[in-house]
Biopython code that builds the backbone (N, CA, C, O; Angstrom):
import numpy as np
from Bio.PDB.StructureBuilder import StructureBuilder

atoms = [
    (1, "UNK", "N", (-10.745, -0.518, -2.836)),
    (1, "UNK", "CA", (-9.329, -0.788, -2.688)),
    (1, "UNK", "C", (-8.520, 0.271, -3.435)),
    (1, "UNK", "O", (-7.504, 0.776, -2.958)),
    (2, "UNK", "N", (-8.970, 0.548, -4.504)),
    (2, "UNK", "CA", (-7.934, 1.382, -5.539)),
    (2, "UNK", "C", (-8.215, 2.986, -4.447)),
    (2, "UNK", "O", (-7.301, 3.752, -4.140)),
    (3, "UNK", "N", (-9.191, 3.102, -4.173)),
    (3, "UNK", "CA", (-9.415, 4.835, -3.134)),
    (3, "UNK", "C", (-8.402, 4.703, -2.254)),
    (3, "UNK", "O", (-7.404, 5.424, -2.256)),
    (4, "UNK", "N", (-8.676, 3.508, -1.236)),
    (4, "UNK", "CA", (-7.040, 3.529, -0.165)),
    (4, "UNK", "C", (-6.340, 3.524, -0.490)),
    (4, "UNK", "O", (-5.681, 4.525, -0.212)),
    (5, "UNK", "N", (-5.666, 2.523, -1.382)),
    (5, "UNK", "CA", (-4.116, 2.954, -2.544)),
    (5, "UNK", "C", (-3.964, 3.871, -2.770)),
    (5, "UNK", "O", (-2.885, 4.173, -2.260)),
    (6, "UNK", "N", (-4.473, 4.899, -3.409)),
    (6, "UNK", "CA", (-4.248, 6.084, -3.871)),
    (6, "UNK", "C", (-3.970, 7.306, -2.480)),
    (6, "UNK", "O", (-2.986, 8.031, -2.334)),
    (7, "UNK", "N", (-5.199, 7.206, -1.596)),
    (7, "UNK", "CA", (-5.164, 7.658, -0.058)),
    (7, "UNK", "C", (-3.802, 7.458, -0.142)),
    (7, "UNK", "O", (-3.058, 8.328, -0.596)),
    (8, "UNK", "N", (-3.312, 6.130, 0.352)),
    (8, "UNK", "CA", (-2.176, 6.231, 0.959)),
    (8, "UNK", "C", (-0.676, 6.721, 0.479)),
    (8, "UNK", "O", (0.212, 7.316, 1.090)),
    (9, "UNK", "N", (-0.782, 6.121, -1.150)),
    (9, "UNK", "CA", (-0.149, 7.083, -1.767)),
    (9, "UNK", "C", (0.006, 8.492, -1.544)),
    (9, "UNK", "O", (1.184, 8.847, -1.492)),
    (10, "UNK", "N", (-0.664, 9.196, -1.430)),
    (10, "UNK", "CA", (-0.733, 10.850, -1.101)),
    (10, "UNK", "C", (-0.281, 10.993, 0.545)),
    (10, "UNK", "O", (0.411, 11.903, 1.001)),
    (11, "UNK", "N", (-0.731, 10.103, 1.141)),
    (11, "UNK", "CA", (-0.203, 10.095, 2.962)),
    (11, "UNK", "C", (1.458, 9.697, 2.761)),
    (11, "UNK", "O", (2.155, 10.549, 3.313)),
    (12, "UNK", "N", (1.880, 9.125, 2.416)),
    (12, "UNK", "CA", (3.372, 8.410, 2.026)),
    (12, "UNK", "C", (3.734, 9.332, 0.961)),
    (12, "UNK", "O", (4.910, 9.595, 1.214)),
    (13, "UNK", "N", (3.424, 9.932, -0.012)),
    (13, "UNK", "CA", (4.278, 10.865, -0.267)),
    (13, "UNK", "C", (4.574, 11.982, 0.047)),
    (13, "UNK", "O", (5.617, 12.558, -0.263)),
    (14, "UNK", "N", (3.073, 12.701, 1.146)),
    (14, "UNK", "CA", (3.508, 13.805, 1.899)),
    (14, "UNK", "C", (4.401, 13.823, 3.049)),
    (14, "UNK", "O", (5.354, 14.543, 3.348)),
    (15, "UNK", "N", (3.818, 12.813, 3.623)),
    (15, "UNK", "CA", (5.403, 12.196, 4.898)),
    (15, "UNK", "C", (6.561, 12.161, 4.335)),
    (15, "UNK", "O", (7.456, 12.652, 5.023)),
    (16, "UNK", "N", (6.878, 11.740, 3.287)),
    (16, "UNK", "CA", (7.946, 11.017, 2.944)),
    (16, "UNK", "C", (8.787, 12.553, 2.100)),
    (16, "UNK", "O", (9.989, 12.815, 2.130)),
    (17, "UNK", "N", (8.039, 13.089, 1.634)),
    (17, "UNK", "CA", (8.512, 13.716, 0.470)),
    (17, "UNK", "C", (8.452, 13.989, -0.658)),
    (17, "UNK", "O", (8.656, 15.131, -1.070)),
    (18, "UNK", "N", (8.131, 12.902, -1.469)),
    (18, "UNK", "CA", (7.972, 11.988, -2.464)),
    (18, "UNK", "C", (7.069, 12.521, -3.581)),
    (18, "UNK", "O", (5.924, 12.951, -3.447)),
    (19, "UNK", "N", (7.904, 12.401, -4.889)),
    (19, "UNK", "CA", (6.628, 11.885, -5.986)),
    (19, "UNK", "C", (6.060, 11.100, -5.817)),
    (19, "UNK", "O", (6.465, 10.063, -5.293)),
    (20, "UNK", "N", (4.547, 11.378, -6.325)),
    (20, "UNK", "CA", (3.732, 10.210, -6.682)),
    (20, "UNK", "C", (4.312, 8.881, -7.387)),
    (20, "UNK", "O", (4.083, 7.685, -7.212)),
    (21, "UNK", "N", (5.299, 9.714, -8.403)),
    (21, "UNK", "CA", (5.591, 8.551, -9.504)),
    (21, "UNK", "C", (6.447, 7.395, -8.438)),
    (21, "UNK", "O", (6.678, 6.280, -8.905)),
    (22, "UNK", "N", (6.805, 7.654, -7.295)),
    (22, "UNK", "CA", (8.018, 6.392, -6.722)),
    (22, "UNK", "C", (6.709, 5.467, -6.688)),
    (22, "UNK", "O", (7.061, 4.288, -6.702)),
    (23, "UNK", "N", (5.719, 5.568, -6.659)),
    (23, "UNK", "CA", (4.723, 4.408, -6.342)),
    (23, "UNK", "C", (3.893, 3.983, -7.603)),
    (23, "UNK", "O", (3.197, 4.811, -8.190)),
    (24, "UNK", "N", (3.984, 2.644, -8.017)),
    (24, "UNK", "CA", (2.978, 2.300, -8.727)),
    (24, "UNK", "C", (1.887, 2.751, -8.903)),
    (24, "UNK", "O", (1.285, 3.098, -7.887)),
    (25, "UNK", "N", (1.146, 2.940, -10.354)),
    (25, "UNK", "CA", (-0.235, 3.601, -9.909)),
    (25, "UNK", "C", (-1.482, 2.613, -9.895)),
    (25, "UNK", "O", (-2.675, 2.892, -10.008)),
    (26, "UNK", "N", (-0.965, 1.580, -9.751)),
    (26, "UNK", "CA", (-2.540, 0.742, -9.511)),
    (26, "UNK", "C", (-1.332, -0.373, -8.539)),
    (26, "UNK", "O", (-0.177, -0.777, -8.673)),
    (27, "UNK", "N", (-2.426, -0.506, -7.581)),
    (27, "UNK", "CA", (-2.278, -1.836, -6.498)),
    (27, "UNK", "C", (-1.842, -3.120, -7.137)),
    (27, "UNK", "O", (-2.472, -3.638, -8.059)),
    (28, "UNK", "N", (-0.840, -3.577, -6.664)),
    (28, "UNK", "CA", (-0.316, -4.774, -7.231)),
    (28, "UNK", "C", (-0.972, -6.175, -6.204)),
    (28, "UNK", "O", (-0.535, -7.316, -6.055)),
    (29, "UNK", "N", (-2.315, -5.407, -5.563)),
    (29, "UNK", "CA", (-2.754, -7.044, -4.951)),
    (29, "UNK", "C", (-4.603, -5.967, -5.338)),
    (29, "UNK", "O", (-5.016, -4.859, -5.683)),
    (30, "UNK", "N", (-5.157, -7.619, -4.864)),
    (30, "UNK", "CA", (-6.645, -7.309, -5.177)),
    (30, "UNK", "C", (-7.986, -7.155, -3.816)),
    (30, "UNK", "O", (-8.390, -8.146, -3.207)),
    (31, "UNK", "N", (-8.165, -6.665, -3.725)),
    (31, "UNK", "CA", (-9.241, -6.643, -2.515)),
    (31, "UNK", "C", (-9.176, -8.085, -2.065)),
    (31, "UNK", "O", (-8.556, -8.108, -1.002)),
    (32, "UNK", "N", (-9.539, -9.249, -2.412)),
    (32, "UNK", "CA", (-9.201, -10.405, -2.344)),
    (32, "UNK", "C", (-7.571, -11.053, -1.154)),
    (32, "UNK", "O", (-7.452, -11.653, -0.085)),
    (33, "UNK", "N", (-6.718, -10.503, -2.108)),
    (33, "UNK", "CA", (-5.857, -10.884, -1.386)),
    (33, "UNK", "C", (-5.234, -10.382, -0.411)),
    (33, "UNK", "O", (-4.300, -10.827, 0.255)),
    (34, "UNK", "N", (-5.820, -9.390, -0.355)),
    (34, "UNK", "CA", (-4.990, -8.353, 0.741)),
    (34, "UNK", "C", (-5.706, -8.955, 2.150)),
    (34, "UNK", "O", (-5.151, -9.071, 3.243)),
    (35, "UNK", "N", (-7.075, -9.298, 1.812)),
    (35, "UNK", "CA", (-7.899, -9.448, 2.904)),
    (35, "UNK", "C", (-7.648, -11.387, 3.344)),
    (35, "UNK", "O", (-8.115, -11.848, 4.386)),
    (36, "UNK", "N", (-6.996, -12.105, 2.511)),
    (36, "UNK", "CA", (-6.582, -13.637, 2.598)),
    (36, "UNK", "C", (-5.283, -13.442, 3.352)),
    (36, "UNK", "O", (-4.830, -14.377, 4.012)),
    (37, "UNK", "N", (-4.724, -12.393, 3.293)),
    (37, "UNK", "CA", (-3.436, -12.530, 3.561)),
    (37, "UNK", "C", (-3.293, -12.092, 5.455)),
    (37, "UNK", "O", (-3.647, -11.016, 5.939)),
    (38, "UNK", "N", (-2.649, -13.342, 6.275)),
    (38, "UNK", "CA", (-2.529, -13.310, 7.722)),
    (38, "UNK", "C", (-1.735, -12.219, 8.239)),
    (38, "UNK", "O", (-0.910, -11.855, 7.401)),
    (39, "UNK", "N", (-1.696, -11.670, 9.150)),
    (39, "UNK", "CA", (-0.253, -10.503, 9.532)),
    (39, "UNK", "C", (-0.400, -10.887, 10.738)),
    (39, "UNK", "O", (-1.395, -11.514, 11.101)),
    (40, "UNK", "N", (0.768, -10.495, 11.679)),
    (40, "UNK", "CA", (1.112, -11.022, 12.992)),
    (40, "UNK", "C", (0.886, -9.444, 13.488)),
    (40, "UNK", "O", (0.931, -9.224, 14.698)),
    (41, "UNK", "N", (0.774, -8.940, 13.062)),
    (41, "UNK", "CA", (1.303, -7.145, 13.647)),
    (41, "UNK", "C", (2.897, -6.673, 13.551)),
    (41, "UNK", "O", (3.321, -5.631, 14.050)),
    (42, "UNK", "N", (3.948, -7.941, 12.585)),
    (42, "UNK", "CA", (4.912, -7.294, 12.437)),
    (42, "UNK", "C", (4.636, -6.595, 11.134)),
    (42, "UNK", "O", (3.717, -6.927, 10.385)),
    (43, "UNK", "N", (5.911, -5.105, 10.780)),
    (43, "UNK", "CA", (5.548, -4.762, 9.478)),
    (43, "UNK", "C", (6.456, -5.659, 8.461)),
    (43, "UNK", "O", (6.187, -5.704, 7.261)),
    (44, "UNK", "N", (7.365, -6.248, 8.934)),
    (44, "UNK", "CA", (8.154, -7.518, 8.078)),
    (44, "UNK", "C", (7.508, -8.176, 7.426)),
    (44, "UNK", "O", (7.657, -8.247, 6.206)),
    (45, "UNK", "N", (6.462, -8.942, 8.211)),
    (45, "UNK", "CA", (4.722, -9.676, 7.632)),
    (45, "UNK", "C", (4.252, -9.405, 6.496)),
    (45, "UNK", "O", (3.961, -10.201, 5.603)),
    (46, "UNK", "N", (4.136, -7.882, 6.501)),
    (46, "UNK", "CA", (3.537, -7.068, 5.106)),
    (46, "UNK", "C", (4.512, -7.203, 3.641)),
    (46, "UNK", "O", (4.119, -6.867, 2.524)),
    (47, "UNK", "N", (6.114, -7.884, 4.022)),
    (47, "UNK", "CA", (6.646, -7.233, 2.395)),
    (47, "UNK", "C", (6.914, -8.693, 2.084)),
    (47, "UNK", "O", (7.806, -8.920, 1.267)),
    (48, "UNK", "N", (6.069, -10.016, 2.786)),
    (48, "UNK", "CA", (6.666, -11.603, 2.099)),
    (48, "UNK", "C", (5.951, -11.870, 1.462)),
    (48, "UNK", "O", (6.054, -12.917, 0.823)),
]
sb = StructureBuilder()
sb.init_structure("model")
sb.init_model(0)
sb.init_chain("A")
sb.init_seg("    ")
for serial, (resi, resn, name, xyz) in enumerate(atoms, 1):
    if name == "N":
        sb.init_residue(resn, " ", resi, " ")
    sb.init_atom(name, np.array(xyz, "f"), 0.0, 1.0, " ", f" {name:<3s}", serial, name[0])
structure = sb.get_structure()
């Protein structure tokens, strides 16, 4: 989990622009919950 976080961090800040620093540096969910958690395929889904 923490390798994709970071992955994506670097994908989202090269798209974006961005320091690293706009993003937390450790995942604020746990392998656990990311994988408990339902999504419909909206991205709205992802920020409740």
């Amino acid at each position: 989990m923490d390798r994709a976080y970071r992955r994506g961090i670097e994908l989202a800040c090269k798209k974006a622009n961005l320091p690293n620093s706009t993003f937390p540096a450790q995942c604020s969910y746990s392998l656990a919950d990311a994988l408990a958690r339902q999504c419909t395929g909206e991205p709205s889904d992802l920020l409740s």
